[in-house]
N, C-alpha and C positions, 0 to 999 in steps of 0.2 A: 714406743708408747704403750702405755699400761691405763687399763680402766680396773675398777675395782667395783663388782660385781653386789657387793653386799657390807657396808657397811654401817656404820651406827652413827651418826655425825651430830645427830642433834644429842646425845645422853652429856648429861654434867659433866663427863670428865675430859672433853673437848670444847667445852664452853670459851673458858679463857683465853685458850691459845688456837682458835680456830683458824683468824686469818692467817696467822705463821704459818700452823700447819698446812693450809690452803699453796700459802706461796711454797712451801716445800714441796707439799704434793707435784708443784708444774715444773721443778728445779730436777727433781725425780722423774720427769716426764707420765707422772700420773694423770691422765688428761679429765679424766670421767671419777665420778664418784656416784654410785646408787643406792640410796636409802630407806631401807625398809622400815618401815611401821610396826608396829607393836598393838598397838590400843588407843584409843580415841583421844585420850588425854595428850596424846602426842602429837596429833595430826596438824594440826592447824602450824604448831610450831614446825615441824619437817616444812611444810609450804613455805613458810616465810622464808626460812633457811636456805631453802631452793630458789626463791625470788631473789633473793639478794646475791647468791654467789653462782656464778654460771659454769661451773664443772659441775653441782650438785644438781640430781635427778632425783626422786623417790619413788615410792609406791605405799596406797595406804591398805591397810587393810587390822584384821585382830588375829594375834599369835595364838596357839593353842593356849597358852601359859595363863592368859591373861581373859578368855571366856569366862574363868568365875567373875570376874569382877563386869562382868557385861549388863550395860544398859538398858531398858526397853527400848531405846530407838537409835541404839546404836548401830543397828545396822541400815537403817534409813538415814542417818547420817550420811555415812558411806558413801547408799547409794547417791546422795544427793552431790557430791563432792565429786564421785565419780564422774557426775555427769557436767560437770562443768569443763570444758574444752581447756585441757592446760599441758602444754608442748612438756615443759617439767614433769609433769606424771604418766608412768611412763609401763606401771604393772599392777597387780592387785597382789601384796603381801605386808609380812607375811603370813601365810597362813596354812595350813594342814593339821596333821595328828601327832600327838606326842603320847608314848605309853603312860610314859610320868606326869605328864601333868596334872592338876591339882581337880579338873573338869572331867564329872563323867562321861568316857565314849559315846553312848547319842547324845549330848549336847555338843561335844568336839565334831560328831560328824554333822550334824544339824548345821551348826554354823559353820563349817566347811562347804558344804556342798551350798549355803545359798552365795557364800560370797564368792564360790566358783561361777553361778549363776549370774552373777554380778559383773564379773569380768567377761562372759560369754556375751551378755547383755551392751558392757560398753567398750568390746574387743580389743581388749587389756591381756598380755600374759599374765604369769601368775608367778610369786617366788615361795615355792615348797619348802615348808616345815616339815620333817618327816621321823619320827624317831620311831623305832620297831613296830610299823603300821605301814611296812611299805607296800604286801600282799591289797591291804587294805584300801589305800590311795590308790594304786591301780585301779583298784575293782570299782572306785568311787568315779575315777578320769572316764572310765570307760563307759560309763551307765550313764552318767550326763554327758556324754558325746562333747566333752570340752575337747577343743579343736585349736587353740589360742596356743596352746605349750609355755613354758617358761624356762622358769631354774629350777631343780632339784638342789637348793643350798645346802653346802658341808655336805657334801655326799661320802658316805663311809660304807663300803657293802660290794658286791659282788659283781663279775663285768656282765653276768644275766640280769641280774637286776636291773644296771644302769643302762643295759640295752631298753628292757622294757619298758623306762621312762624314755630314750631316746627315740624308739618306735613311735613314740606319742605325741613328738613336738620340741620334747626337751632337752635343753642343755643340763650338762654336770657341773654345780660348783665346786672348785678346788682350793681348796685353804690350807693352813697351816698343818694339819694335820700330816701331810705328804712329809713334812718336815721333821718327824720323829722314827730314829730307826725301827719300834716295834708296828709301827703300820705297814706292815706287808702284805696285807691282800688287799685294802686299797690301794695302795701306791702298782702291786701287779695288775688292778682291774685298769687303773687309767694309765698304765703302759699300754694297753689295748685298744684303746677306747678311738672311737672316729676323731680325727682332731677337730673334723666340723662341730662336734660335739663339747667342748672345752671351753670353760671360763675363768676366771681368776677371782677370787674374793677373800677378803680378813676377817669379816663376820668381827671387826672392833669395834668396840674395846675387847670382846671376847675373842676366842680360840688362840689363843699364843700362843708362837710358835716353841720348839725346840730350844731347852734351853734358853730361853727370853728374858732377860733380866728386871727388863721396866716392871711398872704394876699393872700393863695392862696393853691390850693390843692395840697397834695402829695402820693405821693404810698405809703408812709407809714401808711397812713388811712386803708390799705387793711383790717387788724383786727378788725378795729373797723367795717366796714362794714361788715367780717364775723361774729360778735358778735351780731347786728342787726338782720343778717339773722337766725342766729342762735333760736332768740325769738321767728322766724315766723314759724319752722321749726319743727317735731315731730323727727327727726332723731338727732345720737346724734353728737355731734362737730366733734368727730373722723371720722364719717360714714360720715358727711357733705363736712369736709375739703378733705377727700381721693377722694369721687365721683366727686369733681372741678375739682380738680387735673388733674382727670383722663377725666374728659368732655373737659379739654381746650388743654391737649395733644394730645384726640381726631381730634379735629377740627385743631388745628394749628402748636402741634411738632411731625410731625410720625416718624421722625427718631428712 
């Protein structure tokens, strides 16, 4: 059984063929599906989404990407949604720092650190945006004493680094990336890495994998990326598959 850690479910290009891909997801023994947010304009849609089909979880929260286009009371939105008691919501993202993005750094960290405040407030993990800002995000975890931990999503970087997110609560996501020969120092850092520390994610319609032929990524990749992982790994698929399982129920199903 396979959960998938970070996906995109509600974007257009899963609209039409959503229930198919649903019943293929459980044919695949994909059991779980988690869906992160982006921006305001998407929130309400991810719930429903989640109400209606029962492998699908989310979490809301604003992308770095997407702060220029931020509301006056979008974050009191948030909070408000936050606080409504729903088994389906299950994190606060996603959200962090991006070097690229289009929003100057103190307004990226501004609106980072209060929606950190937010999940600390309605004891939510969090699923980390991180792009060459990781010195940063630590220093940020650490000064608001957030204790909740999450995902570190698409992690690509060094096994010091990804310790010093694990020191802190957090899981590593693992996505398609493993699956290209020139990713050698990620794929050596999560040969290393605690397997308590381990999740699986496609981050689709984005990150295709290796040679991918479709237009565009899907949860059903979840395998092949376990089977990647699988190569980097001394433990056996059984032992690998069950400890996911059991890291991502961890962090984001406690029911």
């Amino acid at each position: 059984m396979f959960i998938d850690s970070h996906c995109h479910l509600d974007f257009p290009c899963f609209t039409v063929q959503l229930d198919a891909l649903l019943s293929q997801l459980q044919e695949k023994q994909i059991i779980k599906v988690i869906i992160p947010a982006t921006q305001r304009s998407g929130w309400h849609a991810i719930q429903a989404l989640c109400a209606e089909h029962a492998p699908c979880y989310y979490a809301l929260g604003i992308h770095p990407h997407f702060i220029d286009s931020l509301q006056e009371d979008d974050l009191l939105c948030l909070q408000q949604l936050l606080n409504h008691s729903d088994k389906k919501q299950v994190a606060v993202g996603e959200i962090g720092l991006d070097k690229y993005a289009s929003a100057d750094m103190e307004l990226q960290e501004s609106i980072f650190i209060k929606q950190l405040q937010l999940a600390q407030r309605f004891n939510l993990p969090i699923i980390l945006h991180v792009v060459k800002k990781q010195s940063r995000v630590l220093e940020i975890l650490k000064k608001q004493h957030f204790t909740l931990g999450g995902v570190y999503h698409a992690f690509s970087g060094s096994y010091e680094v990804a310790m010093e997110f694990i020191k802190l609560g957090f899981k590593i996501g693992i996505g398609g990336v493993i699956t290209y020969p020139n990713s050698t120092k990620t794929k050596q850092t999560i040969r290393r890495l605690p397997i308590e520390s381990l999740l699986l994610e496609t981050d689709a319609p984005d990150m295709p994998l290796y040679l991918q032929q479709d237009g565009f990524n899907s949860p059903l990749n979840i395998p092949i990326i376990f089977e990647s992982l699988c190569l980097l790994r001394k433990e056996s698929k059984s032992c690998l598959a069950a400890q996911i399982i059991k890291n991502t129920e961890t962090i984001f199903l406690k029911e």
